[in-house]
C-alpha positions in Angstrom: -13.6 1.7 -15.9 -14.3 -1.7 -14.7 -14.3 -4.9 -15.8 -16.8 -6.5 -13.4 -20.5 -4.9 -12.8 -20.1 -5.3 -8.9 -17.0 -3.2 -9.1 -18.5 0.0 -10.3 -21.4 -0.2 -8.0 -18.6 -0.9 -5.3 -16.8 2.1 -6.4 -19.7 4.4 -6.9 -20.2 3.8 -2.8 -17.1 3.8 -1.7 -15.0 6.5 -3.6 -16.5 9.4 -1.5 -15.9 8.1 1.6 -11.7 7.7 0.4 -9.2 10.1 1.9 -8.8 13.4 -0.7 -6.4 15.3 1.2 -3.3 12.7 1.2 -2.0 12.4 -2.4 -0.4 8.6 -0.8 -3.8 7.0 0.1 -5.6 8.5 -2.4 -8.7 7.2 -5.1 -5.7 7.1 -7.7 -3.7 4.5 -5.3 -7.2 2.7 -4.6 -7.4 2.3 -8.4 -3.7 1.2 -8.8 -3.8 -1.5 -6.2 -7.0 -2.8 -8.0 -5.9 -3.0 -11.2 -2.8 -5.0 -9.9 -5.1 -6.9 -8.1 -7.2 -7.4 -11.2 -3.3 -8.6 -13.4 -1.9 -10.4 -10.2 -5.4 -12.8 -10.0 -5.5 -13.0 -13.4 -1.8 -14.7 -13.0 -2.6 -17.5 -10.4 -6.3 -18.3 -11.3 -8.0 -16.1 -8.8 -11.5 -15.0 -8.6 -10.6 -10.9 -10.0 -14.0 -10.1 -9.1 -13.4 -10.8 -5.5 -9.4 -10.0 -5.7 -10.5 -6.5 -7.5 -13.3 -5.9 -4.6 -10.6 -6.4 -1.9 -8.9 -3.7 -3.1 -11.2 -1.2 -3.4 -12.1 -1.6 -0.2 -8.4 -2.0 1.1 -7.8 1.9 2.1 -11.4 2.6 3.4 -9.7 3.9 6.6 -6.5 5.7 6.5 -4.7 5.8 9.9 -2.0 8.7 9.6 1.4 7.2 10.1 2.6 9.2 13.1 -0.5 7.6 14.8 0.4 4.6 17.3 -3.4 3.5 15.9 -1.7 2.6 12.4 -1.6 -1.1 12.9 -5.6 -1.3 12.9 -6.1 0.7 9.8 -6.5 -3.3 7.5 -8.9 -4.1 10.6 -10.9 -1.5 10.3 -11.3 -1.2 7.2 -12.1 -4.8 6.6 -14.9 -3.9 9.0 -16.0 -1.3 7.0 -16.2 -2.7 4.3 -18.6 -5.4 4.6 -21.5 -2.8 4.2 -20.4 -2.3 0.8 -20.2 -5.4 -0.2 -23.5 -6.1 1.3 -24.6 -3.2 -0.9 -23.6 -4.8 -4.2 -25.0 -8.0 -2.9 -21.7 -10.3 -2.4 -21.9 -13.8 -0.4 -21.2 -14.1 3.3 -18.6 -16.6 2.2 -17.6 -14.4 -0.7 -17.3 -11.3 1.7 -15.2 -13.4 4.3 -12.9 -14.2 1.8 -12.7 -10.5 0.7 -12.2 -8.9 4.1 -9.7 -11.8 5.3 -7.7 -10.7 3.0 -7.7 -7.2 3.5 -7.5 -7.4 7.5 -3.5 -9.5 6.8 -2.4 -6.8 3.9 -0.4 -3.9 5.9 2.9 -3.9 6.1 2.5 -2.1 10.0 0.5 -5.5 11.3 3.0 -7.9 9.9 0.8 -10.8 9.3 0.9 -12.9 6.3 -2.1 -13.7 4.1 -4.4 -16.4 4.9 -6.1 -16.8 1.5 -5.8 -16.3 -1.9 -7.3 -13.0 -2.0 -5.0 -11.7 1.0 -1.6 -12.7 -1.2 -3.1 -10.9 -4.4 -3.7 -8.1 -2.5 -0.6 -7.8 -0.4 1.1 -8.4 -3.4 -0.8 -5.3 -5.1 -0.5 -2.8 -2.5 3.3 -3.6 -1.9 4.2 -3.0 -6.0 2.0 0.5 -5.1 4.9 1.3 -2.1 7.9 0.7 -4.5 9.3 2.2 -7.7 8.7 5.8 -8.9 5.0 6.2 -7.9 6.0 4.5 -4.3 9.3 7.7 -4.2 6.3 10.4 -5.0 3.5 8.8 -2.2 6.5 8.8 0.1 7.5 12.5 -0.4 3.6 12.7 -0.4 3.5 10.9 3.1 6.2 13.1 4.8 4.2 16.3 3.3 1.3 15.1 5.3 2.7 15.0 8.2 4.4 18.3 8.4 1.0 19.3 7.3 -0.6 17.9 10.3 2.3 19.9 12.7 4.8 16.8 12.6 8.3 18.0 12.6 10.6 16.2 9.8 12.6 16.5 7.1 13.1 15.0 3.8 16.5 13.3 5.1 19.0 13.5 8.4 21.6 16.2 7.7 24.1 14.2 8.8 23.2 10.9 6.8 20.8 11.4 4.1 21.3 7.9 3.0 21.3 5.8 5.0 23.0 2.7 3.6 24.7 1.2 6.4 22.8 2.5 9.7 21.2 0.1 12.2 17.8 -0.3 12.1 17.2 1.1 15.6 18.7 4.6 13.9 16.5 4.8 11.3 13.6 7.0 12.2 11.0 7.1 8.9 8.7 9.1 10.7 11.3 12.4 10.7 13.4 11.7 8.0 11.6 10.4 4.9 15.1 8.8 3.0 14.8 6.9 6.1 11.5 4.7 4.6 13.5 3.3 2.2 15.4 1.3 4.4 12.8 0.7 7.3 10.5 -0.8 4.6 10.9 0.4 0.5 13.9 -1.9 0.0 12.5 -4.4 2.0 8.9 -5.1 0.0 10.6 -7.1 -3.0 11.7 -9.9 -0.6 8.2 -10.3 0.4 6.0 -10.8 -3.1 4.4 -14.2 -3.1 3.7 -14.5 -7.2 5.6 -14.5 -9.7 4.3 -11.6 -11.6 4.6 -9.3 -8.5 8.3 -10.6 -7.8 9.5 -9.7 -11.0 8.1 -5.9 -11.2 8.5 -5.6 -7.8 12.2 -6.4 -8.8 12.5 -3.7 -11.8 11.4 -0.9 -9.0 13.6 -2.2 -6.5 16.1 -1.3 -8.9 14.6 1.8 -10.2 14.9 3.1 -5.9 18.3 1.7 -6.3 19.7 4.5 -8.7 17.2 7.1 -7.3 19.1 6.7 -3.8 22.4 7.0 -5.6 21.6 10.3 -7.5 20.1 11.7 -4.3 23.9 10.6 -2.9 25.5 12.0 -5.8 23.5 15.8 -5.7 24.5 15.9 -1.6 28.4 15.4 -1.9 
């Protein structure tokens, strides 16, 4: 399944230690990220053996999103991680590299990448948030939460969509039409390559019609 010997002894550890009850942070969206890792390196030059190990190891701790602790999950993960790479016997200088840039890739800490690595993976886990896989692991997200007794709803019965509410309004934690416009339509604007920009364009799109159906079916 992988292209780099490390990789499958990095997977072998890690993949039963990954979240299996939230279909949004799940080994499927590990795998996703990595392969876009794997294309998006492959794009600008970069090492895909370390871009690839960043992003198995991006998820390794999954902070729910109701949780004010959200923020830290890249942190801690990063931390985590270095065991494994340890395991399959990477570099100090190559496992600094690889956990840099998985400590700057959420979206909830804000922070830009300060390596190579880090704008692959950003990149990668950003295309993973958009499009029709990123509409199912946000339906996926809000299931979660109601199944860990957070009250929401799939939209706001009074605006479902929300095209032309103030960001102060929008509240993606109850309603989940509202994550479209707290951070779904937001993610094309902030690709760094060239290959990310453009299919990060085409799902843009793609959430563009699915928000106007949705409109259409609630008249």
């Amino acid at each position: 399944m992988w292209t780099h010997p490390r990789h499958q002894e990095l997977w072998e550890h890690v993949l039963p230690t990954l979240s299996h009850d939230d279909l949004a942070h799940d080994w499927l969206h590990v795998k996703r990220v990595t392969q876009w890792c794997i294309r998006i390196a492959k794009s600008i030059n970069v090492s895909t053996d370390l871009a690839g190990a960043a992003g198995i190891l991006h998820d390794l701790i999954n902070i729910p999103k109701e949780s004010d602790l959200r923020s830290l999950g890249s942190t801690l993960s990063a931390q985590a991680g270095v065991q494994y790479l340890e395991m399959v016997h990477y570099s100090k200088p190559e496992i600094e590299a690889i956990t840099t840039a998985i400590a700057t890739c959420s979206w909830s800490r804000g922070l830009s990448p300060t390596n190579q690595i880090g704008v692959v993976l950003q990149d990668a886990d950003r295309l993973d948030a958009i499009g029709g896989i990123g509409i199912m692991r946000n339906i996926a997200c809000a299931q979660a939460m109601r199944g860990r007794k957070h009250t929401g709803t799939l939209y706001h019965p009074d605006r479902p969509i929300p095209w032309n509410t103030p960001d102060e309004e929008l509240n993606d934690k109850d309603h989940a039409l509202d994550h479209f416009f707290c951070k779904l339509l937001k993610l094309k604007d902030s690709m760094h390559t060239e290959l990310a920009k453009v299919e990060a364009q085409r799902r843009h799109d793609w959430m563009l019609k699915f928000l106007t159906e949705i409109e259409r079916e609630l008249m």
